[in-house]
C-alpha positions in Angstrom: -9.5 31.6 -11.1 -9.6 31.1 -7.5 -9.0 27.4 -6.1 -12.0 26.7 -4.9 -13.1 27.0 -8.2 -11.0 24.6 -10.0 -12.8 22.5 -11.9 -11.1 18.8 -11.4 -11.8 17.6 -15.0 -8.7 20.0 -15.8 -6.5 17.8 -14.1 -7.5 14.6 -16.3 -5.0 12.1 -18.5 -5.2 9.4 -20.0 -3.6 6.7 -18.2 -3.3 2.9 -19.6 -3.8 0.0 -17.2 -0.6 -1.6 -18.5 1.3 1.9 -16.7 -0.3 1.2 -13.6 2.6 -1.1 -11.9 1.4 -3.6 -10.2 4.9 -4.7 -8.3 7.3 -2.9 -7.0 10.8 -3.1 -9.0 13.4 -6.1 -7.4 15.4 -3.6 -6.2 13.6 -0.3 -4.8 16.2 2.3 -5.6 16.8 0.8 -9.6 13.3 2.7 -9.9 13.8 5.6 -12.9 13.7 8.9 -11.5 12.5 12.2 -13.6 14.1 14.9 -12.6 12.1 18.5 -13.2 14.3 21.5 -12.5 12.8 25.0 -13.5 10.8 23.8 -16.2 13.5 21.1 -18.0 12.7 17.4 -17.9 15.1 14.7 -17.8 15.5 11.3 -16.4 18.0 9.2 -14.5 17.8 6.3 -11.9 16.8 6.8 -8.8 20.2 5.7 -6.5 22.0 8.5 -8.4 19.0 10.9 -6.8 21.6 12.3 -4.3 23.8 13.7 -7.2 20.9 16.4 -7.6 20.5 17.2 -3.5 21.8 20.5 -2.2 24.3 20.0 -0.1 23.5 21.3 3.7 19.7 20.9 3.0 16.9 19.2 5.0 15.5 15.7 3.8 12.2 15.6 6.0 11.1 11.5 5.4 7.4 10.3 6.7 8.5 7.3 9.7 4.9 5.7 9.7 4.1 2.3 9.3 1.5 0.0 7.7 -0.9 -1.5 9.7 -2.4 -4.7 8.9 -5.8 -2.4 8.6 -8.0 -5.7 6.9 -10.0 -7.8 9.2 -12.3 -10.6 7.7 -15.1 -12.3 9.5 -17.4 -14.8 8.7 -21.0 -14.6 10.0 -22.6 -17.3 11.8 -26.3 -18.6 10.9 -28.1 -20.9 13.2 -29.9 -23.5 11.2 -33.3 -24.8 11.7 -31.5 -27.9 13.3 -30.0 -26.3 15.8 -26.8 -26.7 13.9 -24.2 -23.4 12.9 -23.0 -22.5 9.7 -20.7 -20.0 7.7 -23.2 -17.3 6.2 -21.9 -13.9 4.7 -18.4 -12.3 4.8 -17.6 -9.0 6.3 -14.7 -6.7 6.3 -13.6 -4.6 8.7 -11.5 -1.8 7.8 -9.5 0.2 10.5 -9.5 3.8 9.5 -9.2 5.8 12.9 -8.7 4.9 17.3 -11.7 5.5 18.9 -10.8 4.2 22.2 -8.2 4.6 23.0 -7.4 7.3 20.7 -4.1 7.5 21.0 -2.0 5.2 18.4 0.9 4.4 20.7 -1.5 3.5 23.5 -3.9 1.9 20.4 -1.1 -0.8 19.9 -0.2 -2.1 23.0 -3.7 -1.8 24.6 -4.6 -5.3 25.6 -8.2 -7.0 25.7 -10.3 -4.7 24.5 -10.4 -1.3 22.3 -12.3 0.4 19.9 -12.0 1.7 16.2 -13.7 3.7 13.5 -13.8 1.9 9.9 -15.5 0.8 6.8 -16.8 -2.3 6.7 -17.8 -4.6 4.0 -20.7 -6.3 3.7 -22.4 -4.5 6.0 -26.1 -4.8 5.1 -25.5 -8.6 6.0 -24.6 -7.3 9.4 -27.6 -5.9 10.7 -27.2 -7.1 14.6 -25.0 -9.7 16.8 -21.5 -9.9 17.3 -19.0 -11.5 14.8 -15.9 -14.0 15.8 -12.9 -15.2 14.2 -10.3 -17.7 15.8 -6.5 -18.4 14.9 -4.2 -20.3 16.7 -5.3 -19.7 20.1 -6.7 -16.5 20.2 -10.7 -15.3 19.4 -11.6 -12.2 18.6 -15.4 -10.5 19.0 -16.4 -7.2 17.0 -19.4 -5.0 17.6 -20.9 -2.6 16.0 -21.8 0.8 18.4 -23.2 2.9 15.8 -22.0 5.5 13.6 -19.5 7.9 13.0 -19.9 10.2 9.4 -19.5 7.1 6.6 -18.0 5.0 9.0 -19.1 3.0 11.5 -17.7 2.2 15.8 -16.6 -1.5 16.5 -15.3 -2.8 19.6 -13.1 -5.4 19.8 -12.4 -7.7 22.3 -10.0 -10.6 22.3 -8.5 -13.2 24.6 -5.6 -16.0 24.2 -5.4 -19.5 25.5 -2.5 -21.0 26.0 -0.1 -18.0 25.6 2.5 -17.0 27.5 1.2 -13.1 27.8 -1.5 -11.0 27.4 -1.9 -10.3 23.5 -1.4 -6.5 22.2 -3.9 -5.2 19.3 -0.7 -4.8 17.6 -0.2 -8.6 17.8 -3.9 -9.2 17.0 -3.8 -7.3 14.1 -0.2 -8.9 13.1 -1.7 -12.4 13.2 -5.6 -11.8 12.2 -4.8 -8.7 9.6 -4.2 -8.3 6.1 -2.0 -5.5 4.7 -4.5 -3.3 2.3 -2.5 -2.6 -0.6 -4.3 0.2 -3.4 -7.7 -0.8 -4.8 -6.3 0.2 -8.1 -3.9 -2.8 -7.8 -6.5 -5.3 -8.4 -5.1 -8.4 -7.0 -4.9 -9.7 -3.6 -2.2 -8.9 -1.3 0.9 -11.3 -1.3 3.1 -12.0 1.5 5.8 -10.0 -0.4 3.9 -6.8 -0.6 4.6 -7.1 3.7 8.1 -5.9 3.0 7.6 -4.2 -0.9 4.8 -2.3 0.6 6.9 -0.8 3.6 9.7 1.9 3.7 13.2 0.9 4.5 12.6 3.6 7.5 8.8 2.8 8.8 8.7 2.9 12.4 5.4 4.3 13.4 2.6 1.9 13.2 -0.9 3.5 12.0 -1.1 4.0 8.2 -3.8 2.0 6.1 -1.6 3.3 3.0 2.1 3.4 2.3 4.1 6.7 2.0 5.0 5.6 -1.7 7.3 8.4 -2.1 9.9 6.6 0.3 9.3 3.1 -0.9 12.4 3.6 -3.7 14.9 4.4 -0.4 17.4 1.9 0.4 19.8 1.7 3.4 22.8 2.6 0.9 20.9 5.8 -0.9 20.3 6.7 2.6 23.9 6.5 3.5 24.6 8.2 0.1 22.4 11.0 1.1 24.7 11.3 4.6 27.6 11.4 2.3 26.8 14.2 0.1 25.7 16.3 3.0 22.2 16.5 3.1 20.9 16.2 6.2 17.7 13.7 7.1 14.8 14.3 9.7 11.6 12.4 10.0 7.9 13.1 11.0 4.9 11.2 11.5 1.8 11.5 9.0 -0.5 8.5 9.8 -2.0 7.6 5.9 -5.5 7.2 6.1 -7.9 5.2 3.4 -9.1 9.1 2.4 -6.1 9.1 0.4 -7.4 7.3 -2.4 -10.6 8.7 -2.2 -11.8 10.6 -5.7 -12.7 13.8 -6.0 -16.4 13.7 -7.3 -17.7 17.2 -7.1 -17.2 18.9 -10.5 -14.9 22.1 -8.8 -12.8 21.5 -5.6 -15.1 23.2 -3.4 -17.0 20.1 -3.3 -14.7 17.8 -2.1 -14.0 17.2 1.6 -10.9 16.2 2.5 -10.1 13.4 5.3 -8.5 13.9 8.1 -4.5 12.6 9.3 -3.1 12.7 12.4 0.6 13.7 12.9 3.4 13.6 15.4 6.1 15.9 14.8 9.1 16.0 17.5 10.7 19.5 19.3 13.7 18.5 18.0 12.1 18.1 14.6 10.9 21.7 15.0 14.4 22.9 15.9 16.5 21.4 12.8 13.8 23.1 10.6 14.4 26.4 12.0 18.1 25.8 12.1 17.1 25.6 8.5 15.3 28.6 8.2 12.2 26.5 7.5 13.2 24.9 4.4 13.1 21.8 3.5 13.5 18.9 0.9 10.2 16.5 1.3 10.0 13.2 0.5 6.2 12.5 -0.3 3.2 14.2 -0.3 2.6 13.0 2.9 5.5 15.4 4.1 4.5 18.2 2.4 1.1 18.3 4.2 2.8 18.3 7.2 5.5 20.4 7.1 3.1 22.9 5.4 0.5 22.6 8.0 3.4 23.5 10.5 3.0 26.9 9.2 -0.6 27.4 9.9 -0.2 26.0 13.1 2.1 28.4 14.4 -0.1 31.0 13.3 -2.8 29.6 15.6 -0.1 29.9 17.9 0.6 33.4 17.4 -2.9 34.6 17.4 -4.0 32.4 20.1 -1.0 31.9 23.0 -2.7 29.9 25.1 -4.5 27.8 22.2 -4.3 24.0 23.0 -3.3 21.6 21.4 -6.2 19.6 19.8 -7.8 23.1 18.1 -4.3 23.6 16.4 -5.9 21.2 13.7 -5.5 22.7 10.0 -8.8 22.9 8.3 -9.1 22.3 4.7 -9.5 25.8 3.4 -7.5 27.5 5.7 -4.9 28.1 3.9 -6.6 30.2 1.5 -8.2 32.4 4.2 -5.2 33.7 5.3 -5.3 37.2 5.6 -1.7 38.6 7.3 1.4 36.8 5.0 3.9 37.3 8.1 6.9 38.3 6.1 8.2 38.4 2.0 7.5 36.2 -0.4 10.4 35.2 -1.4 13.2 31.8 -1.0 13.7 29.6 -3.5 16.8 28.2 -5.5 19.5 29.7 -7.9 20.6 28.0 -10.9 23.1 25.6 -9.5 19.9 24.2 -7.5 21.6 25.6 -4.0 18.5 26.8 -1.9 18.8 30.4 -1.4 17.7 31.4 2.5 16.0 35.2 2.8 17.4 36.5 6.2 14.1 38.0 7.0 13.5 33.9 7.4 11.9 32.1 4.6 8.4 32.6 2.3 6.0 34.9 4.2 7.5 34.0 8.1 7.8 30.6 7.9 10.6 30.6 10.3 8.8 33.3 12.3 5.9 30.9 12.7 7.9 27.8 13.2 9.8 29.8 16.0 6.6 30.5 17.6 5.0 27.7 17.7 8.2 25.6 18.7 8.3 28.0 22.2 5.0 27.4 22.5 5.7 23.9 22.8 8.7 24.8 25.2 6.1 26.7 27.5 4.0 23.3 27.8 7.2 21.0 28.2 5.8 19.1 25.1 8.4 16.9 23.4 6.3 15.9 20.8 3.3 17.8 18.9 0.4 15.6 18.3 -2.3 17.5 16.2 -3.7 16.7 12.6 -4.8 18.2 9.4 -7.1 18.2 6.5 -4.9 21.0 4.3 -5.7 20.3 0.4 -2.6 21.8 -1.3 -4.2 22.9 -4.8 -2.9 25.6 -7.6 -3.0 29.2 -5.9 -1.3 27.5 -3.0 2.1 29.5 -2.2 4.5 26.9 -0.1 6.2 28.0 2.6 8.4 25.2 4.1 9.0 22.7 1.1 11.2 23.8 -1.7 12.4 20.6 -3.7 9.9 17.2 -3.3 10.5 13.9 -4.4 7.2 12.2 -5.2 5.8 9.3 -7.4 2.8 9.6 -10.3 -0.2 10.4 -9.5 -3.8 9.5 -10.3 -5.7 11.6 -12.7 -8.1 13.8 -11.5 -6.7 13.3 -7.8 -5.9 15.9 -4.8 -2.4 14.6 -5.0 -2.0 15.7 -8.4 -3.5 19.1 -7.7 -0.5 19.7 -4.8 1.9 18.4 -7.8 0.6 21.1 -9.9 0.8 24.0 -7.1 4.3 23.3 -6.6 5.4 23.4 -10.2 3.3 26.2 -11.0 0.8 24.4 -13.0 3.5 22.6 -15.2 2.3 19.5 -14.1 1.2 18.1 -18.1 5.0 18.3 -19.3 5.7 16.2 -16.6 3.3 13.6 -17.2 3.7 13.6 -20.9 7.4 12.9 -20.4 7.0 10.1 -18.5 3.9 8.5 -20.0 6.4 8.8 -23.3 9.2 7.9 -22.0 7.6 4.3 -19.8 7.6 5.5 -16.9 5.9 3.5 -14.5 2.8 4.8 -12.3 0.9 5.1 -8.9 2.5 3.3 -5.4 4.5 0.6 -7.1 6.0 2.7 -9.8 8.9 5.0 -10.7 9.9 8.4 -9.1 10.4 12.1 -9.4 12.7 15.0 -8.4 10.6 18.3 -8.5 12.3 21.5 -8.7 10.5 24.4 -9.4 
């Protein structure tokens, strides 16, 4: 069957509320780990996770951060009186940078910017601007139309009384609430501003954690160092999309959302010195290290393609008609991975090479492009070769890139651990695939 033909109801389990975790563990890395190698199942915890790590091998980690995406506003109703009172609640939820777009230049903007999001309520807010207030500094939204299923606001803000222009990082930090899953259902708690972060986050401009990383502590980190793994990062900014379902009865009908990464030359170079494989942690990671591969095709066809059009569309993947080198990579039994000269699973290291002079030619230190890959079974990977990853939804797009990667094995997998209690979605336990 080809993939645009899957139908998603293949990818269904049963999964029992009481599975669904709905804290993190007190201490991330005491999180059970299942490790799958080559079609065996077992299970440990997850600080012993670099015992099973090939030494020498890449760990590529996702850096972003969560954004305090949730904005609430109350509407205001002018009475017959004269008088002002509280009418509906609305929600604004930042999805995208509109202006500017850029999320560095987003965050420390001051005054005035705009976004794309989803907001609540919105049939109570036909017209008229909205305000909130908090310690000193009011904030204005306004809605400037639409955009697809979401809609423009601008925002403006001022301070009195402050010391210093206000950031829309600060804004957000003060006026924001962290949006933890829907399929939590509770409220978010001042804890989930730490439980809800990794150890590693850096990047501000995810609406979703990387959950993959949230087991990572500073001393598995070090552990990694010490077995001889080596650890890069990248940026892939989590957008709400990530939880959305997948509706259509086959995959052709779903439309997946769009995220915006940043990866680094230097980045670029450690995976070549690599020969373009890697260990990724998340499937965050995986959709952009495998994207990196597409891109450099663009690159190859293209030499003087720029930069926004090296974009991955959704179906590309499957449209490619020239595999650049052999098949092949992989592990051996001990787990080592096992590096074709000719330079990894059909050119990935040929593609990475080109599209990391291509960079060179244009002085860029940092790629900044984005993707809307769907990873689903008939994939072949080229770049990712071992991926630690949580439990997935049923029915999800997540789970499809599960099953791609383990060769459709993904039902032993989840039998094991729905048998054995472990723990699923963001909050819960982990896994070690190696297929």
């Amino acid at each position: 069957m080809k993939t645009k033909e899957i139908h998603i109801s293949e990818y269904n389990y049963a999964l029992p509320d009481e599975r669904i975790a709905k804290f993190p563990m007190s201490e991330r890395d005491h999180s059970k780990l299942l490790i799958y190698k080559k079609g065996v199942v077992s299970e440990d915890v997850f600080y012993h996770l670099p015992d099973y790590l090939p030494k020498g091998a890449l760990m590529v980690f996702n850096n972003t951060k969560v954004i305090q995406a949730r904005m609430h506003f109350r509407k205001r109703l002018k009475a017959g009186d004269g008088s002002w009172k509280d009418g509906a609640l609305i929600e604004i939820f930042l999805l995208e940078p509109a202006e500017p777009s850029d999320y560095e230049l987003m965050f420390q903007t001051t005054g005035r910017c705009a976004w794309y999001c989803l907001v609540g309520n919105l049939k109570k807010w036909k017209e008229g601007v909205l305000t909130t207030e908090h310690d000193g500094l009011k904030v204005t939204a306004s809605r400037k139309g639409e955009h697809g299923t979401s809609q423009l606001i601008e925002f403006e803000w001022e301070t009195t009384g402050g010391p210093a222009p206000m950031s829309f990082a600060e804004v957000i930090d003060t006026l924001g609430e962290l949006p933890i899953p829907p399929y939590l259902n509770r409220k978010t708690q001042e804890s989930d501003k730490t439980t809800y972060q990794t150890v590693y986050s850096r990047i501000k401009g995810s609406v979703a954690a990387p959950t993959a990383g949230l087991h990572f502590t500073n001393k598995v980190l070090h552990d990694i160092d010490a077995h001889g793994i080596e650890r890069e990062e990248l940026t892939l900014h989590v957008g709400a999309g990530t939880f959305k379902p997948v509706k259509s009865e086959v995959i052709a009908g779903h439309e997946m959302h769009t995220e915006f990464i940043s990866v680094c030359r230097s980045t670029l170079q450690r995976l070549i010195d690599h020969k373009a494989t890697a260990i990724a942690v998340g499937t965050t990671s995986v959709r952009t290290l495998e994207s990196l591969y597409y891109m450099g095709l663009k690159v190859i066809a293209h030499p003087d393609i720029k930069e926004e059009d090296l974009h991955v569309m959704q179906w590309e993947p499957y449209e490619d008609p020239a595999p650049l080198g052999p098949p092949e990579g992989g592990m051996n039994d001990g787990g080592d991975l096992l590096i074709p000269p000719s330079g990894g699973p059909r050119g990935a290291l040929t593609s990475l090479q080109a599209l990391a002079d291509w960079m060179d030619r244009r002085q860029l230190s940092v790629l900044h492009s984005s993707t809307q890959i769907i990873i689903a079974p008939g994939y072949q990977y080229k770049i990712v070769k071992m991926l630690v990853t949580n439990f997935h939804q049923p029915q999800s797009t997540l789970l499809l890139l599960v099953s791609a990667f383990v060769k459709g094995d993904w039902r032993k997998i989840y039998d094991y651990a729905l048998a054995h209690d472990f723990r699923f979605l963001s909050y819960g336990d982990s896994s070690l695939l190696i297929p």
